[in-house]
C-alpha positions as CSV (number, residue, x, y, z in Angstrom):
1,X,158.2,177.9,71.6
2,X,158.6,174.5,70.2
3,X,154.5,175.3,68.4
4,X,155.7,178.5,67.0
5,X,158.6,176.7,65.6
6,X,156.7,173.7,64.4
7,X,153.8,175.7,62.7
8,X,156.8,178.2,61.1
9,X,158.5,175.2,59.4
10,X,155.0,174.7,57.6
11,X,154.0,178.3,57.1
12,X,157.3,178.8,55.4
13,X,158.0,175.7,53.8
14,X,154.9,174.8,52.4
15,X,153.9,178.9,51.2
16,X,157.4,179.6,49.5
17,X,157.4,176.1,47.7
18,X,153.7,177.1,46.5
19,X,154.8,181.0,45.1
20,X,158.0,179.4,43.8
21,X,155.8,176.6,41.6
22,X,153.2,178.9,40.8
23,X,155.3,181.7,39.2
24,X,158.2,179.7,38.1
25,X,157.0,176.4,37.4
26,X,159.8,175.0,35.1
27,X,162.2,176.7,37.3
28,X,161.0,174.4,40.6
29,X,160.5,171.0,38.1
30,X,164.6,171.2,37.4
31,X,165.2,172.4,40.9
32,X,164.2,169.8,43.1
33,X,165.9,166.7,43.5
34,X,163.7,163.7,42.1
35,X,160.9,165.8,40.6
36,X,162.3,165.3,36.5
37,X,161.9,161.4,37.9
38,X,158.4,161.7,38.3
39,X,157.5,162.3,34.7
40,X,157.4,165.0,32.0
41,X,156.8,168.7,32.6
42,X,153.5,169.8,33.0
43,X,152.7,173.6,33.6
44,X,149.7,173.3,34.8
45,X,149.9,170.0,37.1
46,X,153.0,171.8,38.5
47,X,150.8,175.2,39.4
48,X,147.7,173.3,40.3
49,X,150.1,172.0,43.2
50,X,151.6,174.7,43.8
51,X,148.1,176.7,44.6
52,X,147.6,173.5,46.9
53,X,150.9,174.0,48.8
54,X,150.2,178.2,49.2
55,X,147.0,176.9,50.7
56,X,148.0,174.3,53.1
57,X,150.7,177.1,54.3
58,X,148.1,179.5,54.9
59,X,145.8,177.2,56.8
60,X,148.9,176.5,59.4
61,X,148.8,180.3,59.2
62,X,145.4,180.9,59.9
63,X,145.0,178.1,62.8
64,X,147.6,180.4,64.9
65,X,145.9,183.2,64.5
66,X,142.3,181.6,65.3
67,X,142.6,179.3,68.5
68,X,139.1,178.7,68.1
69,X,139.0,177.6,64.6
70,X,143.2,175.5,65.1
71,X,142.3,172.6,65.0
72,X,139.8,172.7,62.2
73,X,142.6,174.4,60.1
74,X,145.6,172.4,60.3
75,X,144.1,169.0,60.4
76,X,142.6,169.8,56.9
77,X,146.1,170.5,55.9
78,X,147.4,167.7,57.6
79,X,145.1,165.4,56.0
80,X,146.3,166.2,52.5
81,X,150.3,166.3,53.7
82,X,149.7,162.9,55.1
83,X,148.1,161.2,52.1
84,X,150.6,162.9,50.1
85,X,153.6,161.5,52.5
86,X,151.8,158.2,52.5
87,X,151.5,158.2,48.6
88,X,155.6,158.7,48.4
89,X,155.8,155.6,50.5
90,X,153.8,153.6,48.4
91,X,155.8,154.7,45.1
92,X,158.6,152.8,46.9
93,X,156.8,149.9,48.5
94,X,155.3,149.0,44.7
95,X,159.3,150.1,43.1
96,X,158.0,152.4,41.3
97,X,160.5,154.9,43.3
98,X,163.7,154.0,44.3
99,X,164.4,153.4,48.3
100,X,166.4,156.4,48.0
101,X,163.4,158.8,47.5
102,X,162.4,158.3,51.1
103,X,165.4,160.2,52.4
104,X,165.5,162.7,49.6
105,X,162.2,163.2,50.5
106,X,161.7,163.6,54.0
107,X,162.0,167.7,54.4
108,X,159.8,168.3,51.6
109,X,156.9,165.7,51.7
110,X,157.5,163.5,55.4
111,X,158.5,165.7,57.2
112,X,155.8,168.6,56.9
113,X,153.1,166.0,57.3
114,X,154.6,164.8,60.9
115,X,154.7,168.5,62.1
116,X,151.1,168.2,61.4
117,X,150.3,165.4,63.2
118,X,152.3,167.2,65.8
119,X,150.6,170.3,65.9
120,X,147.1,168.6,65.4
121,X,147.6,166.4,68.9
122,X,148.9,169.3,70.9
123,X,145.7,171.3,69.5
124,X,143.7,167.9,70.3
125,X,145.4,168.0,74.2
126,X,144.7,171.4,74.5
127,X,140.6,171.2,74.5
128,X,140.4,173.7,70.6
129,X,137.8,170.8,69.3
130,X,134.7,173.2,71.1
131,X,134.8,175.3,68.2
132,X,132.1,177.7,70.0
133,X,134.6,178.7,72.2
134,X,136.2,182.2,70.9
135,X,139.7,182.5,71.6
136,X,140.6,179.0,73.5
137,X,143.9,177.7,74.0
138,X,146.1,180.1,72.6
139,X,149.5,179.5,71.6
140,X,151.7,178.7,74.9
141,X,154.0,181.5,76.0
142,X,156.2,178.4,76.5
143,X,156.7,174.9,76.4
């Protein structure tokens, strides 16, 4: 259950921050806290992102629905939220962003990046690697 719930967050998280930038770009760049900080408006920067986000929520997406191919899927996404998350901290560690950006933060950028990590070592522990093996370790009934 706790899978399911992990690779939800990021399906739903990630895909609904992607629409959101992509068809209301202005919108999103007022909306969330710390964004106007980051520098002017830019439509297309903002959509470019936002195609990136739909993406990376998709991939989570697909990597439950193909045991075989999990793996594969979600540490390409995780990759990208990890350098991302890792970029925020080094905003702060160089003062270009205030301490207080790693809190406000954290559900957006951190966060989804750890739930990767997460999801990428249970895949890992649970032998999807041998992509020539259709339909391996699917999704526990429990955990």
């Amino acid at each position: 259950m706790a899978v399911y719930a992990m690779v939800s967050f990021n399906v739903i998280l990630l895909t609904i921050n992607g629409v959101v930038m992509i068809i209301v770009p202005y919108t999103w760049y007022e909306l969330v806290p710390g964004v106007t900080d980051t520098g002017f408006f830019n439509q297309h920067f903002v959509r470019d992102i936002g195609m990136i986000q739909v993406l990376l929520g998709l991939a989570f997406l697909f990597g439950m629905s193909m045991p075989s191919r999990r793996i594969d899927f979600w540490l390409a996404a995780t990759v990208w939220l990890s350098a991302h998350a890792l970029f925020h901290f080094w905003e702060v560690a160089v003062c270009i962003s205030p301490v207080s950006a790693i809190p406000r933060d954290f559900v957006g950028v951190t966060l989804p990046a750890l739930v990767g990590i997460l999801l990428c070592l249970w895949a890992l522990s649970q032998g999807v690697r041998d992509n020539s093996i259709e339909g391996t370790a699917p999704l526990p009934s429990r955990i």
